[in-house]
MARNU-570042 format. One line per 3 residues: their letters; for each residue x, y, z of N, C-alpha, C, O. Coordinates in pm, whole numbers, plus 50000, padded with zeros to 5 digits. Layout:
<pts>
a) X Y Z X Y Z X Y Z X Y Z ~ ...
</pts>
This chain:
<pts>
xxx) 97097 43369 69849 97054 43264 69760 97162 43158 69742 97128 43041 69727 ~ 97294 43194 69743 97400 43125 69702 97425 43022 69858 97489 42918 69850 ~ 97381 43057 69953 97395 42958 70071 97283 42874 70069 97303 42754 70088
xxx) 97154 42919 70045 97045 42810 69982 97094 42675 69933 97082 42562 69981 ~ 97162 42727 69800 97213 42625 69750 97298 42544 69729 97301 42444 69657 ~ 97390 42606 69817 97504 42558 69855 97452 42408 69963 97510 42299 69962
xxx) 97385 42427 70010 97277 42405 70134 97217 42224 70083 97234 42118 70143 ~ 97135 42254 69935 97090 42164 69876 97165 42080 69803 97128 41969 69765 ~ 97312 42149 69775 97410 42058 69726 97442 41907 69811 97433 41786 69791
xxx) 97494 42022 69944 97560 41902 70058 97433 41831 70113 97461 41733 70182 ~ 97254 41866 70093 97190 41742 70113 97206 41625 70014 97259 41519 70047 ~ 97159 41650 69896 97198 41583 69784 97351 41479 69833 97328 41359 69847
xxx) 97445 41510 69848 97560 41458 69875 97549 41352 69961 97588 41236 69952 ~ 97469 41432 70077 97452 41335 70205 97354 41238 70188 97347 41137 70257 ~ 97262 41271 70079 97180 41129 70016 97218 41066 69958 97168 40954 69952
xxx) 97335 41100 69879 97392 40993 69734 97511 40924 69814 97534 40806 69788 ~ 97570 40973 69884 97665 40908 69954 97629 40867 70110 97653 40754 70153 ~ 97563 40982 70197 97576 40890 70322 97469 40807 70342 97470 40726 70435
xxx) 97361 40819 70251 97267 40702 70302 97321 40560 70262 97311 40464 70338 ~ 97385 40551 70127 97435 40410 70120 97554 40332 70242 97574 40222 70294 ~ 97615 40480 70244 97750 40426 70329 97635 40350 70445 97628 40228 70465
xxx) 97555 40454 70508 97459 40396 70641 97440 40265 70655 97486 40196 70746 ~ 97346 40219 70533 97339 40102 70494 97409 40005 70485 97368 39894 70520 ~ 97553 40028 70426 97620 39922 70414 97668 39919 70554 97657 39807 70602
xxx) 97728 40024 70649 97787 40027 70783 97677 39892 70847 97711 39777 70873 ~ 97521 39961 70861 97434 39863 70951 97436 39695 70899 97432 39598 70975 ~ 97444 39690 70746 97432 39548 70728 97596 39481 70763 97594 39370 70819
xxx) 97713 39533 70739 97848 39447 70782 97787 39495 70925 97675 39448 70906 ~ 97778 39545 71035 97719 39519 71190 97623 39418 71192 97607 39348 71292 ~ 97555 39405 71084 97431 39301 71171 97547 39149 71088 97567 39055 71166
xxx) 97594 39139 70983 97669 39014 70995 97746 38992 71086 97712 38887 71141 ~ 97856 39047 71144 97901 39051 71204 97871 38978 71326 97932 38888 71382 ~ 97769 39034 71352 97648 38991 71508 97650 38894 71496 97708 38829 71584
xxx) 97582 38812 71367 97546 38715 71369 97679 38599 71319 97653 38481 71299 ~ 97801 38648 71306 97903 38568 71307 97954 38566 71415 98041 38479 71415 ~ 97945 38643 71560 97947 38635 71687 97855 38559 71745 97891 38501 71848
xxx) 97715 38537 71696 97624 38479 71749 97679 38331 71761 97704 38259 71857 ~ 97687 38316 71633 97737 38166 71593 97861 38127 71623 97892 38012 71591 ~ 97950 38202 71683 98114 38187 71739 98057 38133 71871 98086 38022 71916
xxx) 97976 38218 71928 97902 38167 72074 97831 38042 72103 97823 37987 72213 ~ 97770 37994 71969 97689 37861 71983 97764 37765 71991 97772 37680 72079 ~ 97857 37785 71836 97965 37679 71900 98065 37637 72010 98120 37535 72051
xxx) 98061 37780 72041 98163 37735 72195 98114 37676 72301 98167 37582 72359 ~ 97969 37749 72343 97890 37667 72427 97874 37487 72363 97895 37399 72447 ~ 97844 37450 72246 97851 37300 72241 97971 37251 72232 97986 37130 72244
xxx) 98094 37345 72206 98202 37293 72209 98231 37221 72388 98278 37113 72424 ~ 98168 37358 72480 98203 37292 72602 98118 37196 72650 98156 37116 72736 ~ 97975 37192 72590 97964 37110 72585 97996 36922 72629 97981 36834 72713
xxx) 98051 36958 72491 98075 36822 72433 98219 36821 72534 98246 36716 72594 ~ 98276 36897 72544 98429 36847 72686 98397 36840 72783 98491 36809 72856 ~ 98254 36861 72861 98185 36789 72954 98162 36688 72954 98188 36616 73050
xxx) 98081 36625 72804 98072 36495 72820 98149 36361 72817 98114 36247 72847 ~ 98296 36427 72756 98434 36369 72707 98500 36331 72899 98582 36247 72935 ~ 98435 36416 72968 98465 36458 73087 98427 36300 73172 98504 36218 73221
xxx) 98282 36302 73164 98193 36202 73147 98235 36032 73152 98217 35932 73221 ~ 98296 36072 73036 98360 35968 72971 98472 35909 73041 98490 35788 73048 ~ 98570 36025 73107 98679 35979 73130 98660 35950 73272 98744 35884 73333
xxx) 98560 35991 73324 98520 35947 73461 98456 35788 73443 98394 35783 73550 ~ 98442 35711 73405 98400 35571 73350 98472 35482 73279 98421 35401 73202 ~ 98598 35493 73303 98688 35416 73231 98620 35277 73193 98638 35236 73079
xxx) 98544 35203 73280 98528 35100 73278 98420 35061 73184 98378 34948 73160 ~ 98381 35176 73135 98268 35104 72983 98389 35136 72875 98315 35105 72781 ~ 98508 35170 72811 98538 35215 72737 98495 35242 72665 98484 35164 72571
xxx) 98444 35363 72658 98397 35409 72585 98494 35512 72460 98447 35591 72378 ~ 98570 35493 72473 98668 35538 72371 98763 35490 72322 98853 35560 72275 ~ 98765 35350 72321 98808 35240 72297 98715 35183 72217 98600 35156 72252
xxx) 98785 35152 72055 98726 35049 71927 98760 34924 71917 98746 34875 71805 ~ 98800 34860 71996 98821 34712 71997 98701 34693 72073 98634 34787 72117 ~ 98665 34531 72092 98566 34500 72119 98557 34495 72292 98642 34451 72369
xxx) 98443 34547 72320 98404 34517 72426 98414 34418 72530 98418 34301 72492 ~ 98419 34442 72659 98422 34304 72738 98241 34271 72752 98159 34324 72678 ~ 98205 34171 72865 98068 34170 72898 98044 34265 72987 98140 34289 73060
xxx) 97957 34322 73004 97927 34449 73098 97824 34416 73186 97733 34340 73153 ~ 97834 34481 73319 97703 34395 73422 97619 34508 73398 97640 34623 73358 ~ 97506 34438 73437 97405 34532 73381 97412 34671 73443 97374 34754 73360
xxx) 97457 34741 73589 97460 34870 73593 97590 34943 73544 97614 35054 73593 ~ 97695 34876 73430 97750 34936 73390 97687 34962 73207 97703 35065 73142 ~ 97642 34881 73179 97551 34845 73079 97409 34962 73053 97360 35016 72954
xxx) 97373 34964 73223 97237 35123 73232 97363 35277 73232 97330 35391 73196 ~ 97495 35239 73278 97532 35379 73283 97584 35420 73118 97569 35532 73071 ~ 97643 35308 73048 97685 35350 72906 97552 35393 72850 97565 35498 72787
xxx) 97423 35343 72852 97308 35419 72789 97274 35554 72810 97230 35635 72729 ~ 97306 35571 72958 97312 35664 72980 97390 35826 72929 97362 35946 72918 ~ 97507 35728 72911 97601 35874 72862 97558 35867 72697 97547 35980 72650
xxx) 97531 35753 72596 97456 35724 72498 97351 35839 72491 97343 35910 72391 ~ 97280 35853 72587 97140 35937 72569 97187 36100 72590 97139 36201 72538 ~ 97269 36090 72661 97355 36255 72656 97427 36279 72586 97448 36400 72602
xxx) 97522 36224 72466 97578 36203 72364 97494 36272 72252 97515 36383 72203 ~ 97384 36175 72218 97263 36214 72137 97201 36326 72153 97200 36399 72055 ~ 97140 36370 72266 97095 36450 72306 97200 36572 72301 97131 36673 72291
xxx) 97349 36611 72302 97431 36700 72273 97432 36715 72099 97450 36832 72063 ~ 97418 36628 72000 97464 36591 71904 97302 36633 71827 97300 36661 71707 ~ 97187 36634 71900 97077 36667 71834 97063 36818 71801 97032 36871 71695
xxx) 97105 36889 71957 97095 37008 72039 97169 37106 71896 97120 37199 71831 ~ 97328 37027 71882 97416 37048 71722 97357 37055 71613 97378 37150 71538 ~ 97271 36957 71582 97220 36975 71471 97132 37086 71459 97132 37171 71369
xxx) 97040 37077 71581 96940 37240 71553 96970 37378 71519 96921 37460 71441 ~ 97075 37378 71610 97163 37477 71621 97277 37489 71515 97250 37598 71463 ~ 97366 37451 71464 97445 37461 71330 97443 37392 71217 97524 37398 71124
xxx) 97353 37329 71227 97316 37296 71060 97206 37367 71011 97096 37407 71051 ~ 97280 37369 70905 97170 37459 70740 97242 37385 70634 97360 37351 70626 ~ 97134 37367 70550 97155 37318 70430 97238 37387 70322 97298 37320 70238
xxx) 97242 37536 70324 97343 37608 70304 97440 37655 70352 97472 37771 70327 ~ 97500 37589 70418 97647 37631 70501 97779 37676 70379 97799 37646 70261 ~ 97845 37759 70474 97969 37783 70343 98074 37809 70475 98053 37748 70579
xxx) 98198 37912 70463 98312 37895 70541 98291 37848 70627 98262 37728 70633 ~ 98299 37948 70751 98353 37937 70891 98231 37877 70935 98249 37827 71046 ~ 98094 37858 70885 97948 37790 70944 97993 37660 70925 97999 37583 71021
xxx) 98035 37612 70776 98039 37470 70713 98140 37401 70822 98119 37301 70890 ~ 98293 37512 70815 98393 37421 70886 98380 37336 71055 98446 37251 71113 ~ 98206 37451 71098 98267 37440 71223 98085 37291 71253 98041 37239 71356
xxx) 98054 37283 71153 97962 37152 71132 98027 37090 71128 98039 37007 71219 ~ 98115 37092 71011 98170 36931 71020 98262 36901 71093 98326 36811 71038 ~ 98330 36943 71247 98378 36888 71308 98259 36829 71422 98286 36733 71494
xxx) 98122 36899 71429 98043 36820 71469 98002 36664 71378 97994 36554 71432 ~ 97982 36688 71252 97975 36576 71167 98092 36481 71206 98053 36367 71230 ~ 98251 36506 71221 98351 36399 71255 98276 36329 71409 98234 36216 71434
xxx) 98285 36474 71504 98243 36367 71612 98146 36266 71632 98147 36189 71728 ~ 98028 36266 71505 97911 36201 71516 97984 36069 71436 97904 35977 71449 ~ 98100 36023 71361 98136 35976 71246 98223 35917 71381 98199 35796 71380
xxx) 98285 35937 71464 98367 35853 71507 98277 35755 71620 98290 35633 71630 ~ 98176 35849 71708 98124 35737 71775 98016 35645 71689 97981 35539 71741 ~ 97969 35676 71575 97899 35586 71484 97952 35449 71458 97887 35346 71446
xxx) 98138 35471 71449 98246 35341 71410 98184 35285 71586 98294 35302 71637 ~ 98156 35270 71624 98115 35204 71763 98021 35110 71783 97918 35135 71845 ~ 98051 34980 71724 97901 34891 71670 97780 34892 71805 97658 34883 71788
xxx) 97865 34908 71964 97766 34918 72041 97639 35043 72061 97529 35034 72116 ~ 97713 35169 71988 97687 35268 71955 97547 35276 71885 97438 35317 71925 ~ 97602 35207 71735 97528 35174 71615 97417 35119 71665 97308 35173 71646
xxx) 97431 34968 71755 97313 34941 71766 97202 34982 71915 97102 34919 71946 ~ 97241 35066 71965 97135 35138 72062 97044 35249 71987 96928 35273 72021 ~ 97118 35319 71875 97054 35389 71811 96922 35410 71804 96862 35510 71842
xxx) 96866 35284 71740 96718 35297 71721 96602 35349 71824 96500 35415 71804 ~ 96667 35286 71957 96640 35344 72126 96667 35484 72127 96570 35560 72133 ~ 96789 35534 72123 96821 35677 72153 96767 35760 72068 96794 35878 72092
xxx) 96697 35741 71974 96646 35839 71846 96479 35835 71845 96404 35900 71772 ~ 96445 35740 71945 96308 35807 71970 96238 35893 72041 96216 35859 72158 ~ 96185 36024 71996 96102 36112 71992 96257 36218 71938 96220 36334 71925
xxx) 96301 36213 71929 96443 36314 71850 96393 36376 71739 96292 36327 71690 ~ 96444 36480 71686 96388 36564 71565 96434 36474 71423 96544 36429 71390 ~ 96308 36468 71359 96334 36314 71241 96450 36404 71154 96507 36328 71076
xxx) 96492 36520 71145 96591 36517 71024 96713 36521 71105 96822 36506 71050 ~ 96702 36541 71236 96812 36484 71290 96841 36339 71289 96952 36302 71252 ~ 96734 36238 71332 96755 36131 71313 96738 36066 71184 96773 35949 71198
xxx) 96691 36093 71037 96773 36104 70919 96925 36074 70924 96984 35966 70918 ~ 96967 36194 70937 97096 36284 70940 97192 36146 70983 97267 36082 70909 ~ 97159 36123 71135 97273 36055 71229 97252 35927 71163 97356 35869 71132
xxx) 97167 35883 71140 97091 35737 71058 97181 35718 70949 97250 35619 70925 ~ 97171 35817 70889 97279 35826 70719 97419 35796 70734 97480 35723 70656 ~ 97486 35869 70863 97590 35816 70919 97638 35691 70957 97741 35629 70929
xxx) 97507 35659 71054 97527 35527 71065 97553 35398 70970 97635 35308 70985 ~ 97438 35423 70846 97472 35351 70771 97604 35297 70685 97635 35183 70652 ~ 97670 35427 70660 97786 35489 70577 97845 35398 70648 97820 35283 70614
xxx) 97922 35415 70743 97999 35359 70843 97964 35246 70822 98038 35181 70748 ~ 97877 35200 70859 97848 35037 70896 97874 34969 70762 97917 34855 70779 ~ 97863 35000 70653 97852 34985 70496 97990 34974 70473 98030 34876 70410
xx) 98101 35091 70528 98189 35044 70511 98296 34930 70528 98254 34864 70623 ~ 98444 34857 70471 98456 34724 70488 98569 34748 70617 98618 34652 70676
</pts>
């Protein structure tokens, strides 16, 4: 009788204690996951975006990373800056789907807003600014919100 209950003790035990431990073990694993998930998204747009920087540096001749003003551009250097324009956007939309939430906090928030800077520096780009309206059609509207709000900010500023 005394091993019976000895028996029902250590279930008892293993309910009051190991089912919670279980629980808590599986939920820090599934955050975890999903703070790996999101280590992964950003790296892929991180490389991304050093492809398109890549892009960039292969084209010296639109400066495109250059804020002083522009020279005149012939028109197939004029179709290729739209071009990297529309892959720009199109990287920067891809960002928004993918790491923005309206509730962001640490390591989610920090690693938006270095997408938010990069959208903030080519925005200072009045040639930038004004293709916009072109590059943002059929784009996801709270993305183009989003980049719009930027734009303004910037442009607003003196």
């Amino acid at each position: 009788m005394m091993a019976i209950e000895q028996w029902e003790l250590l279930s008892y035990v293993v309910t009051v204690v190991g089912l919670p431990l279980a629980i808590l073990t599986f939920v820090l694993e599934q955050r975890k996951e999903r703070e790996n998930e999101d280590e992964e998204v950003y790296q892929l747009l991180a490389d991304n975006y050093t492809d398109f920087l890549k892009l960039v540096m292969a084209n010296p001749d639109l400066q495109l990373r250059s804020l002083c003003e522009t020279r005149v551009m012939t028109p197939e250097q004029e179709e290729r800056k739209q071009v990297l324009f529309e892959i720009l956007i199109s990287l920067f939309e891809r960002a928004y789907l993918l790491a923005y939430d309206t509730d962001m906090r640490g390591k989610r928030l920090r690693r938006w807003m270095s997408w938010e800077d990069y959208m903030r520096q080519w925005c200072q780009r009045e040639d930038f600014r004004d293709m916009l309206p072109k590059l943002l059609i059929g784009e996801d509207p709270d993305f183009v919100q989003h980049i719009q709000q930027i734009a303004a900010e910037i442009s607003a500023q003196p």
